[in-house]
ROVEXSE-392705 format. One record per residue (C-alpha): x, y, z negated; residue number from 0. Coordinates in steps of 0.25 Angstrom, whole numbers, plus 5000, padded with zeros to 4 digits. Layout:
// residues N
[margu [X, Y, Z], NUM]
...
***
This chain:
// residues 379
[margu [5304, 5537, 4624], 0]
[margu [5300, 5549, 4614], 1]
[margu [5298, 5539, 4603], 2]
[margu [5315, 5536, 4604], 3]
[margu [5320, 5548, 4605], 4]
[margu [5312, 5553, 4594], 5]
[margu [5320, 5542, 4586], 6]
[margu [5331, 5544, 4589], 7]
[margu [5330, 5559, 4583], 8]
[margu [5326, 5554, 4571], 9]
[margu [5337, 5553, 4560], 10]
[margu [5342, 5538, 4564], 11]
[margu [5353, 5530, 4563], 12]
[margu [5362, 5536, 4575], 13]
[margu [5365, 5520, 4579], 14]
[margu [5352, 5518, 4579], 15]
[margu [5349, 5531, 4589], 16]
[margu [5360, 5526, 4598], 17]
[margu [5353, 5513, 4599], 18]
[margu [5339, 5518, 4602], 19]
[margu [5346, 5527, 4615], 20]
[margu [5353, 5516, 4620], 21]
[margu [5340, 5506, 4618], 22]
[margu [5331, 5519, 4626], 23]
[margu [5343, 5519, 4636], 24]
[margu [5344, 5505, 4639], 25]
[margu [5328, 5502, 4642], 26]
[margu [5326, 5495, 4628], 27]
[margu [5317, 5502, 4622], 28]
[margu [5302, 5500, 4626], 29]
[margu [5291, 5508, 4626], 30]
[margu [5278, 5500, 4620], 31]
[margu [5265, 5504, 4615], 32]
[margu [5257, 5498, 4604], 33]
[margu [5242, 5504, 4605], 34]
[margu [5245, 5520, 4605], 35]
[margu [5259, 5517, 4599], 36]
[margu [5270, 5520, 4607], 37]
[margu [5284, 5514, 4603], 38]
[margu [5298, 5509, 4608], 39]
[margu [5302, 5494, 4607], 40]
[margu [5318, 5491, 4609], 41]
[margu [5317, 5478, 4618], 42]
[margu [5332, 5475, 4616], 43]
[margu [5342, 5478, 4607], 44]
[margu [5349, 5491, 4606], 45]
[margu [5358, 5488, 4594], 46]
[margu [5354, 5491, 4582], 47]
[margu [5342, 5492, 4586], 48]
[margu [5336, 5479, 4590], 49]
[margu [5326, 5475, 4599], 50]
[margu [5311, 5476, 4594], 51]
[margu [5315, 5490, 4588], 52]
[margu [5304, 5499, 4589], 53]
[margu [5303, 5514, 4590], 54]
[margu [5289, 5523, 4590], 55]
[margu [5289, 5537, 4593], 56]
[margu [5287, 5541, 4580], 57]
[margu [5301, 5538, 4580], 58]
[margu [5300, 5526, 4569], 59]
[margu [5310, 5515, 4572], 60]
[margu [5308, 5501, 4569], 61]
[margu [5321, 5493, 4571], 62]
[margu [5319, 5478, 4579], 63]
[margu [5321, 5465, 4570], 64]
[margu [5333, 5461, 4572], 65]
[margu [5337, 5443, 4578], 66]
[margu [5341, 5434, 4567], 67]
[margu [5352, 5427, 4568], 68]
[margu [5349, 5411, 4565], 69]
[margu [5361, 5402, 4558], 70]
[margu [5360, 5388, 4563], 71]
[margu [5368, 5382, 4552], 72]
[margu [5365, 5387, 4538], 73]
[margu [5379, 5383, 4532], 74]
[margu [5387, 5390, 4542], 75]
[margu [5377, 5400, 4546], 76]
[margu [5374, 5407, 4533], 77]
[margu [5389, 5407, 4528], 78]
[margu [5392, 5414, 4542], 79]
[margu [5381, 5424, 4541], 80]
[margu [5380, 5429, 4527], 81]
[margu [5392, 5432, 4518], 82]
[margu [5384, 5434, 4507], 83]
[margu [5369, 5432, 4500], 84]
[margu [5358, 5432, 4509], 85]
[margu [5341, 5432, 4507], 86]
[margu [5334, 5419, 4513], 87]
[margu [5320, 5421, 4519], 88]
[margu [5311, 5414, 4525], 89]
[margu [5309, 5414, 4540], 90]
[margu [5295, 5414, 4544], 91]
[margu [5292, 5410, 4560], 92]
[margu [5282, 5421, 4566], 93]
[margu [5285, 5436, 4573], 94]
[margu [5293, 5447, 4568], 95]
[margu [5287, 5459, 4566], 96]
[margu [5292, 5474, 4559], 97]
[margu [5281, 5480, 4552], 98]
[margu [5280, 5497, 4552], 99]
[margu [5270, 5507, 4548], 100]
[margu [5270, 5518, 4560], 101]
[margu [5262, 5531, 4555], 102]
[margu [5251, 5524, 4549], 103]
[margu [5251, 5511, 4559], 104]
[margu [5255, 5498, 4552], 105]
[margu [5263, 5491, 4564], 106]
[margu [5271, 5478, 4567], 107]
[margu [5283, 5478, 4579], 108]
[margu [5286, 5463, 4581], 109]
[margu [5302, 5459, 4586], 110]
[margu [5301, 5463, 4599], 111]
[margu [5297, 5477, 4595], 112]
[margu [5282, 5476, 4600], 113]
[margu [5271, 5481, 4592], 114]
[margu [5261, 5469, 4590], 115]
[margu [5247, 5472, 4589], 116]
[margu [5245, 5458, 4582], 117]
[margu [5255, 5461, 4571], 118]
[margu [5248, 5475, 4571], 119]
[margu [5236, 5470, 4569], 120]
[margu [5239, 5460, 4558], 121]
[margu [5249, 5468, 4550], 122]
[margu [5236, 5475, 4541], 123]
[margu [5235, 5458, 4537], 124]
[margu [5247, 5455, 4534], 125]
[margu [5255, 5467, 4526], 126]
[margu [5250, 5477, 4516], 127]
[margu [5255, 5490, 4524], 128]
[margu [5256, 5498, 4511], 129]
[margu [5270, 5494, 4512], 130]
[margu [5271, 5501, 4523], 131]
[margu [5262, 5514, 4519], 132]
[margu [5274, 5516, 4506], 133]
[margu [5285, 5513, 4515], 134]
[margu [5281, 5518, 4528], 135]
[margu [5298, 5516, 4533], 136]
[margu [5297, 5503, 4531], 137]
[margu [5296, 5491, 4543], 138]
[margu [5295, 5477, 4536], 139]
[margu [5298, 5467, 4545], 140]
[margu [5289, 5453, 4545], 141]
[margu [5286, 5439, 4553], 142]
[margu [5272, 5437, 4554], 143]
[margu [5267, 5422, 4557], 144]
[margu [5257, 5414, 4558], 145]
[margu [5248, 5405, 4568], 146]
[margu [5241, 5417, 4572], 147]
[margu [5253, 5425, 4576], 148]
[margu [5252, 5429, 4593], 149]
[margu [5268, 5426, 4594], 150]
[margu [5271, 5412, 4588], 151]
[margu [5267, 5398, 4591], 152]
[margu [5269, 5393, 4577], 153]
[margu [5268, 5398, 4563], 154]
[margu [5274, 5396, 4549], 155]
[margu [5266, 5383, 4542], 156]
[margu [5263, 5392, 4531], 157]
[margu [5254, 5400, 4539], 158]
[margu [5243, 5394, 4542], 159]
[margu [5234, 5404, 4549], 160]
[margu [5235, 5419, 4554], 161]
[margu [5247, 5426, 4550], 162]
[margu [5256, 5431, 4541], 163]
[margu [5267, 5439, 4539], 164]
[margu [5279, 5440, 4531], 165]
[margu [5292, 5451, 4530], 166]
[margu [5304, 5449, 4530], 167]
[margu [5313, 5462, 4532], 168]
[margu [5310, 5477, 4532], 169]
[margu [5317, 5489, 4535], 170]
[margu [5314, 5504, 4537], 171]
[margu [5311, 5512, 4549], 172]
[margu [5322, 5516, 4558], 173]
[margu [5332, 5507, 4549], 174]
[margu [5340, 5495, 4553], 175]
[margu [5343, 5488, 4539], 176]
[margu [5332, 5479, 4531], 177]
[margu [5328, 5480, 4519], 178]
[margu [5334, 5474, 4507], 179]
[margu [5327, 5463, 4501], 180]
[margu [5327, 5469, 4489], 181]
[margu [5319, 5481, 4496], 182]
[margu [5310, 5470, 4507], 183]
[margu [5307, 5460, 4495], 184]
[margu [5302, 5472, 4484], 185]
[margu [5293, 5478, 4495], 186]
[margu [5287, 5463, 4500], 187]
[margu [5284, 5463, 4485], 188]
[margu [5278, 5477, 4480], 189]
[margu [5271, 5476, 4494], 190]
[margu [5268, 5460, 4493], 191]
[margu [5273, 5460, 4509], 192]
[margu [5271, 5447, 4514], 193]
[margu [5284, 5442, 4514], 194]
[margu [5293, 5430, 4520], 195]
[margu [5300, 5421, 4509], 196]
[margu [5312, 5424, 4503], 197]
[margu [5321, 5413, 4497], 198]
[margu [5332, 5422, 4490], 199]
[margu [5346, 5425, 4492], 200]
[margu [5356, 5416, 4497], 201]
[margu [5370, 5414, 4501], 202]
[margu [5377, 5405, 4512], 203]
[margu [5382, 5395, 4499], 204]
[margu [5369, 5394, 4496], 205]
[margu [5367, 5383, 4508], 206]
[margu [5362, 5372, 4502], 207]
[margu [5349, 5380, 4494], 208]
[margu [5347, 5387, 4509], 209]
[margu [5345, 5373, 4516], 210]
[margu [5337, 5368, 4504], 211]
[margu [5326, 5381, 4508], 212]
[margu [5329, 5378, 4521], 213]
[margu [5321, 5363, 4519], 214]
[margu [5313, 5368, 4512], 215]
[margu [5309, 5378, 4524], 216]
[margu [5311, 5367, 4534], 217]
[margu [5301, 5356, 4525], 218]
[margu [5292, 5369, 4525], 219]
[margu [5293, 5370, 4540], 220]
[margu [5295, 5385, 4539], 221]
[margu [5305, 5392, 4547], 222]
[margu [5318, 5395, 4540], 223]
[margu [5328, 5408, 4535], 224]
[margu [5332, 5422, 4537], 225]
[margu [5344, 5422, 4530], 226]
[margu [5347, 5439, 4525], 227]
[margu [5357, 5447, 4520], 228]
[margu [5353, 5458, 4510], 229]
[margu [5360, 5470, 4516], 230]
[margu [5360, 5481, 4524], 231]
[margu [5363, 5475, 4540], 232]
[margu [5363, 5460, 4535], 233]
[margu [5364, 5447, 4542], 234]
[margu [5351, 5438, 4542], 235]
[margu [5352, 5424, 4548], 236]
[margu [5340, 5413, 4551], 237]
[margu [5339, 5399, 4549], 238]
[margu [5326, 5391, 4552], 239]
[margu [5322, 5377, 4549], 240]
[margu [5321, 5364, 4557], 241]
[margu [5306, 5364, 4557], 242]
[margu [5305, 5378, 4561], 243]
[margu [5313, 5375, 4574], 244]
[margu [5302, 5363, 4576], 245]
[margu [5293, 5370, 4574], 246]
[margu [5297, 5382, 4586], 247]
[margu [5298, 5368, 4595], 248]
[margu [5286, 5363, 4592], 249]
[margu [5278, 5375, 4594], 250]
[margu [5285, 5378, 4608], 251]
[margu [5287, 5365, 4615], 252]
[margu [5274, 5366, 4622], 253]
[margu [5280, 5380, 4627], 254]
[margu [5292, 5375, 4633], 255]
[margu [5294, 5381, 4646], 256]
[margu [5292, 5395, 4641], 257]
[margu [5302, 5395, 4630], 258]
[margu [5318, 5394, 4634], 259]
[margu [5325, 5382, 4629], 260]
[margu [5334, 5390, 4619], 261]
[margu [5320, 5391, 4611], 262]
[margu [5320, 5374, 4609], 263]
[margu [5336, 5373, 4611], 264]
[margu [5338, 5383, 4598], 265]
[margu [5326, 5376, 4588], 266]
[margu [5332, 5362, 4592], 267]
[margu [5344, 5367, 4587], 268]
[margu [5339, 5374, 4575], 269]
[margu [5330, 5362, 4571], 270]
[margu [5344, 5353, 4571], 271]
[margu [5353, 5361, 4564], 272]
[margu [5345, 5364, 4553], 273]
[margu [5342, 5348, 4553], 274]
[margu [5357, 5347, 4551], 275]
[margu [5361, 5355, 4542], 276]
[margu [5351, 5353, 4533], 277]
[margu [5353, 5339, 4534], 278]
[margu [5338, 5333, 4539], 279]
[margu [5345, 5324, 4548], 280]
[margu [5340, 5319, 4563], 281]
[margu [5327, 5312, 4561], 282]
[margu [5319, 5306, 4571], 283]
[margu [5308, 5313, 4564], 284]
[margu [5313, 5326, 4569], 285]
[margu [5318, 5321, 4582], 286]
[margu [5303, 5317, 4583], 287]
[margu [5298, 5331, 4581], 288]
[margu [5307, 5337, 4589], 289]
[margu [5304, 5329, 4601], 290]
[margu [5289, 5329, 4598], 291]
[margu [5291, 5344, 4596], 292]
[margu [5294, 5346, 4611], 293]
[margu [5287, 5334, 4617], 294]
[margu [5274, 5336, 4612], 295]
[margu [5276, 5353, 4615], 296]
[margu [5276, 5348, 4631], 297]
[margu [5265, 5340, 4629], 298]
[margu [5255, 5350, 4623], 299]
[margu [5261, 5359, 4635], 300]
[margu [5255, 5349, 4644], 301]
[margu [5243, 5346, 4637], 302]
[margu [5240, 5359, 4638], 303]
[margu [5245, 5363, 4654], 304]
[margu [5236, 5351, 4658], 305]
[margu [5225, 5355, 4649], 306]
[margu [5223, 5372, 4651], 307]
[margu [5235, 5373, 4662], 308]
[margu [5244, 5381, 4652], 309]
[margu [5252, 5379, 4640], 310]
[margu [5248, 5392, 4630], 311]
[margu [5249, 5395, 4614], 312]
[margu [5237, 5401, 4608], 313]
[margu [5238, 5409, 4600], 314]
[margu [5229, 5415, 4589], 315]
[margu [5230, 5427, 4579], 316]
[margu [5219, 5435, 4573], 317]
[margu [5219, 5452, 4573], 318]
[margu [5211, 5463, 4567], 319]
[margu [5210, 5472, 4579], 320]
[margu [5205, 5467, 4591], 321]
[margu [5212, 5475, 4601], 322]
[margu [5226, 5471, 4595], 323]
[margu [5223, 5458, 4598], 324]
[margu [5221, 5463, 4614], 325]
[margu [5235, 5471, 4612], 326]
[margu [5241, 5458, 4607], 327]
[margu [5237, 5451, 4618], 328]
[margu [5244, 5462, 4627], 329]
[margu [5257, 5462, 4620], 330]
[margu [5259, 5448, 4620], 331]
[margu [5256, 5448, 4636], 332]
[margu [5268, 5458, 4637], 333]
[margu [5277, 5446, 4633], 334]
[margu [5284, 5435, 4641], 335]
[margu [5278, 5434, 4655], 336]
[margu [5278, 5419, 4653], 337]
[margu [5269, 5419, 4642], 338]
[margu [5253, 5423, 4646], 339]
[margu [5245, 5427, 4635], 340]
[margu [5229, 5422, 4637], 341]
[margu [5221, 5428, 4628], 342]
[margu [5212, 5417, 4623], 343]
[margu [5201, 5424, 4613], 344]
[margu [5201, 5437, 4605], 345]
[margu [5188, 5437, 4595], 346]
[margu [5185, 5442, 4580], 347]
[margu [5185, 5431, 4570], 348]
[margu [5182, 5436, 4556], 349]
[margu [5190, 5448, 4553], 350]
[margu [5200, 5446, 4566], 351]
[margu [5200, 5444, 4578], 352]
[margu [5206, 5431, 4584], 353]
[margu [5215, 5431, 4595], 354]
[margu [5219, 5420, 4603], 355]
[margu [5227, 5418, 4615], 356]
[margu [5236, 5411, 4622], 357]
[margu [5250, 5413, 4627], 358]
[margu [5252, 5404, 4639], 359]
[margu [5266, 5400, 4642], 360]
[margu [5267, 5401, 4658], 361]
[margu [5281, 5394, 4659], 362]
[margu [5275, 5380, 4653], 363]
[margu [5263, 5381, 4658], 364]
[margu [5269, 5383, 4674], 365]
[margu [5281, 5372, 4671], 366]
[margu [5269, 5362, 4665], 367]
[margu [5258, 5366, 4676], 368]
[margu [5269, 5363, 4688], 369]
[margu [5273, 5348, 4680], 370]
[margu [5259, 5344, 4677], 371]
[margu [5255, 5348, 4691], 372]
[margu [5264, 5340, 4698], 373]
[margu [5278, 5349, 4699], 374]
[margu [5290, 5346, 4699], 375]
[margu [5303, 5351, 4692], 376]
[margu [5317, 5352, 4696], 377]
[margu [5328, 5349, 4684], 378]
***
């Protein structure tokens, strides 16, 4: 691992040294090649360090994304996380990505610490790299979402078509604290970075105006809050609204044997609490989409396993370059054994080409094949 020990010769924090050795030591770190670029992907965490961390053997360092904690309640949560003010964004449901230049290659690591040809492919749409030209130490780190996204089912409902893509942190190479938002919010606007919302600063007193944008965010159907303190190694803390949680349930009921029962169990939960603290009250309305959510998931599941004899997803998303959309294609099939991906069409429309594909989801699919066939189950 030539690219590791170059690191850890550079001049580095010594905690983050030690964590890099005991990462290389234990078997975490991964070898992984994107076209003729070689890297190293930290598939677990090796504190401070956390997983998605990559390291090229140029020795540039570009820290994992760390998990979000998520407050359940917002009276007692945000009074236990934060002891002073905090900055309220908008949480926008799509895939995490950090954004880097490497020599003079404008390039996109999502959480897991992979480099995605799509994301490669679209950045040159989506971001003005000049930012990165004058301030080549800089990672920014972005959701990008859409309905033309190759990871989702779903999309924001303000994003009609393609993609788009919006920061949210950024940091420096090789470095573990974010930006302030002083420093993020005068670059998104000397740079005009496309950016998520920000709806100011807050403290936990400040309850009843944060459940009045909650709402509003809810009414909206978008997906909800990161809750940030400004300084250096500070606490961040999401919330997400009742129609975000419906909307997870109705986008994967038809998926049901392929995701565990913590995915469903946890948005059930979310959708309730935020419907009482916020004082919506149990309406047979929502009792009705709740249970139409999941019933008629199954049904489109068998409609589809008596029609085609599998139950898949297509997905669509549109790429300059040809050839990434066939590396695309590989990544995803290095994923979880029980998804298949069946590539459907690749064709130029316009300016793009057009991918579509489908991931099949094997684990439905058997369980609906053995019922409709005649099975049996044991329960």
């Amino acid at each position: 691992m030539v690219g590791v020990e170059r690191l850890v010769m550079q001049k580095l924090d010594r905690t983050l040294k030690n964590s890099l050795h005991q990462a290389k030591a234990k078997g975490r770190l991964r070898r992984e090649r994107f076209g003729d670029l070689v890297y190293h992907r930290l598939a677990d965490d090796s504190r401070p360090l956390t997983r998605g961390t990559v390291i090229f053997e140029d020795g540039t360092l570009i820290p994992g994304y760390p998990q979000i904690g998520r407050v359940m309640r917002l009276d007692k949560g945000l009074k236990e996380q934060f002891r002073g003010s905090f900055w309220a964004e908008e949480k926008v449901d799509g895939y995490n990505v950090r954004i880097f230049l490497l020599g003079e290659r404008l390039l996109g690591v999502t959480r897991g610490g992979f480099l995605c040809p799509f994301t490669v492919d679209r950045l040159p749409d989506l971001i003005d790299r000049r930012i990165f030209s004058e301030h080549p130490e800089l990672t920014l780190c972005a959701e990008i979402a859409g309905p033309e996204n190759p990871y989702l089912v779903g999309s924001p409902p303000f994003i009609q078509e393609d993609i788009q893509l919006f920061v949210f942190d950024g940091q420096r190479k090789g470095e573990l604290d974010y930006l302030s938002q002083t420093e993020k919010r005068q670059l998104i606007e000397h740079y005009h970075l496309p950016s998520v919302q920000n709806f100011g600063c807050f403290k936990a007193e400040d309850l009843s105006a944060i459940k009045q944008l909650m709402i509003r965010l809810n009414n909206e159907g978008r997906e909800g809050l990161v809750f940030k303190e400004d300084i250096p190694g500070g606490k961040q803390s999401k919330y997400v609204t009742s129609e975000a949680s419906l909307s997870d349930i109705e986008a994967m009921t038809r998926y049901l044997q392929d995701l565990p029962p913590e995915y469903f169990i946890g948005r059930i939960l979310r959708l309730v609490m935020f419907l009482d603290e916020e004082g919506i009250g149990n309406t047979r309305e929502l009792k009705t989409q709740l249970g139409a959510a999941f019933v008629e998931g199954v049904f489109k599941a068998i409609e589809q396993c008596q029609r085609e004899n599998r139950v898949y997803h297509r997905f669509r998303c549109r790429l300059r370059n040809r050839s990434n959309g066939r590396q695309l294609l590989a990544h995803l099939g290095r994923g979880d054994g029980h998804l298949q991906i069946v590539e459907h069409r690749l064709e130029q429309e316009g300016e793009f080409y057009v991918l579509e594909f489908d991931k099949v989801f094997q684990r439905t699919t058997g369980l609906l094949g053995e019922l409709l066939s005649g099975g049996v189950v044991y329960d």
